[in-house]
C-alpha angles and dihedrals in degrees: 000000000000099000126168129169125193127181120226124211106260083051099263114145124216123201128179132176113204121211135194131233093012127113106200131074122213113205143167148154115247118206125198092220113096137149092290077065100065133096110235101246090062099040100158097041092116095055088043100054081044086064105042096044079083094043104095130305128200087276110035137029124225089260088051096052094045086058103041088052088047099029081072089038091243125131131238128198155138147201139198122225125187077250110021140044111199133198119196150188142179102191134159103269080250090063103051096105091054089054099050080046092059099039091054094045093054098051098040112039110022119142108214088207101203091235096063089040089054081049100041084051090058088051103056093045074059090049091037083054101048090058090052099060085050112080098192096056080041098051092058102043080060090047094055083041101059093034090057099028118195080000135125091237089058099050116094121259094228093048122210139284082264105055095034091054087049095053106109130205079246088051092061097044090054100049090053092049096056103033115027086074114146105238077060092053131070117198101203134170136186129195140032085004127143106210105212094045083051093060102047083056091044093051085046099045096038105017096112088051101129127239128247111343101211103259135134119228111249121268121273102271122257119232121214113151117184133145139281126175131193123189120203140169096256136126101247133038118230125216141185123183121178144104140202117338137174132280130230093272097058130109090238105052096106090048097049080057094048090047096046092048092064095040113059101333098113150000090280085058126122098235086051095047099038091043115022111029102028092032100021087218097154146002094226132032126129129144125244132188117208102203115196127184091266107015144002146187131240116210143179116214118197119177102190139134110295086240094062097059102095081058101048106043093058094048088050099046096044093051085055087053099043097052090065081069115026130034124144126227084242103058089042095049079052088054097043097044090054088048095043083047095050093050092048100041093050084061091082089056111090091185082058089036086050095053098032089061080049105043098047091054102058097049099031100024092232136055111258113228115239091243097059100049086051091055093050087053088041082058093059112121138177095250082055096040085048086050097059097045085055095046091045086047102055092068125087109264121243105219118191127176133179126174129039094344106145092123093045095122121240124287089247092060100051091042087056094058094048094066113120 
């Protein structure tokens, strides 16, 4: 990797990745203000910030920002993150400076007219319904709900009709003003991209960014756990199953990977082979980690016939337990090997070079070369595979069901068998 990082006055950093024999550049601003920002009674702010940002600035309208990204045949996005709000582009090398243009424009001088924010906040109860009609986007907001109780980090991205009706134009001025400061945003680009020429653009386009806004990080997050069920007239129930788990900054970040991996990461895992393919259990389990960065959760999602769940919950829970004791070389160089390949092969992507360089920085302050997150991974052994199931197993675990799920067992009893 050809990576370089300069400062710019106001504390914006600028990262770019150059890469040979392309001729694209990804690029985005990253932004360290996501939904664990936000005050409760405006739970959705991020993600609606996110939306009008493309709604219209002192020099284009939506339908003018929409053409100039696409009249180059370039793309133009974002995305909100509990953590992170990011701004993004894929354009041709030529058209760089139009994308840095738009970006900035967007960030800095949009106009937020009240009659596109009345519109955009119908959208979003659109988007907000359609979640809901969907169980298995349903099943994990509630299980970040019931894990981080009365908590930002419990409290849905997209907010509720509630919050988001209650967002007003003030409230996204204001948001911008606090936390879009430039020592909390990275400016970062990968592919046919020339460093110093980026950041001329990027002091042009962004030089008048201000400083620290005033405001305190949020609080370490608290975990509870506990237990909700829902029962409802569908066809699946829906089941997570997980507990506390480690943010990016722990020493065990590469080994809950690793162990995850194993786990239920694939269809090698042991979760796919032992319940689906030699029980036939479900159509659907796999594990996932959400790392922030202080703190995380572990989970285990099963999608399966309501009638099949006094067989399931003991075998998933058995094989959780079994893996703080028992794990085999094999089945940890597997892991290892899909891990080592992912992050190879994302490095001939110039959109995951591109957010990676951002993303790092604002949670490690560097960017971490590729060789030595390989080796981390390479490190990974099964006394430290076996490590992270025991620490994941000595919190409470957070159980939540949707679906058919009358003969789901109680949360004692599956607390009992999850006991290291």
């Amino acid at each position: 990797m050809t990576i370089r990082i300069t400062t710019l006055d106001n504390g914006l950093r600028v990262v770019t990745d150059t890469m040979a024999h392309v001729e694209t550049v990804a690029l985005g601003m990253w932004v360290a203000a996501g939904a664990r920002h936000e005050p409760a009674p405006r739970n959705g702010l991020a993600h609606l910030l996110e939306h009008m940002a493309f709604k219209g600035t002192k020099r284009r309208s939506a339908r003018g920002i929409a053409e100039e990204i696409e009249n180059v045949g370039g793309s133009i996005n974002a995305f909100t993150g509990r953590e992170l709000t990011a701004y993004h582009a894929t354009v041709l090398k030529d058209d760089v400076p139009l994308a840095v243009d738009l970006i900035a424009d967007i960030l800095l001088d949009s106009t937020f007219v009240e009659e596109e924010l009345q519109r955009e906040r119908g959208v979003i109860l659109q988007e907000i319904g359609q979640s809901l009609d969907t169980p298995d986007d349903v099943i994990f907001d509630r299980f970040q709900a019931i894990a981080f109780p009365e908590q930002p980090l419990g409290r849905p991205v997209l907010g509720t009709e509630a919050t988001v009706n209650a967002i007003a134009r003030d409230d996204l001025f204001e948001w911008l003003r606090h936390r879009y400061v430039a020592e909390r945003m990275v400016l970062s680009a990968a592919g046919a991209i020339e460093h110093d020429r980026f950041v001329a653009l990027a002091d042009k386009a962004f030089g008048r960014l201000q400083r620290d806004g005033g405001v305190t990080p949020p609080s370490a997050p608290v975990y509870a756990g506990g237990d909700r069920r829902d029962t409802d007239d569908l066809e699946q129930a829906h089941l997570v199953i997980g507990g506390e788990a480690f943010g990016y900054l722990d020493p065990d970040h590469h080994a809950l990977a690793v162990f995850s991996t194993l786990f239920g990461g694939g269809m090698s895992s042991r979760l796919f082979q032992r319940i689906r393919e030699d029980k036939g259990l479900v159509y659907s389990i796999y594990s996932f980690n959400a790392a922030y960065r202080d703190g995380g959760l572990f989970g285990i999602y099963a999608g399966t016939a309501g009638d099949s769940l006094p067989e399931l919950v003991p075998m998933v829970c058995d094989e959780f337990c079994k893996v703080a004791d028992d794990v085999e070389e094999p089945e940890i160089a597997r892991a290892r090997a899909q891990l080592k390949a992912g992050t190879l092969m994302a490095l001939e992507s110039s959109h995951s070079r591109c957010e990676q360089a951002a993303r790092q920085l604002l949670i490690y302050d560097r960017v971490i070369p590729y060789t030595e997150t390989v080796a981390r991974i390479e490190a990974v052994d099964g006394e430290a595979v076996r490590r992270v199931a025991r620490r994941l197993l000595a919190s409470a675990p957070t159980v939540c069901a949707l679906g058919p799920i009358g003969r789901l067992e109680g949360y004692d009893a599956i607390a009992a068998r999850l006991k290291a």
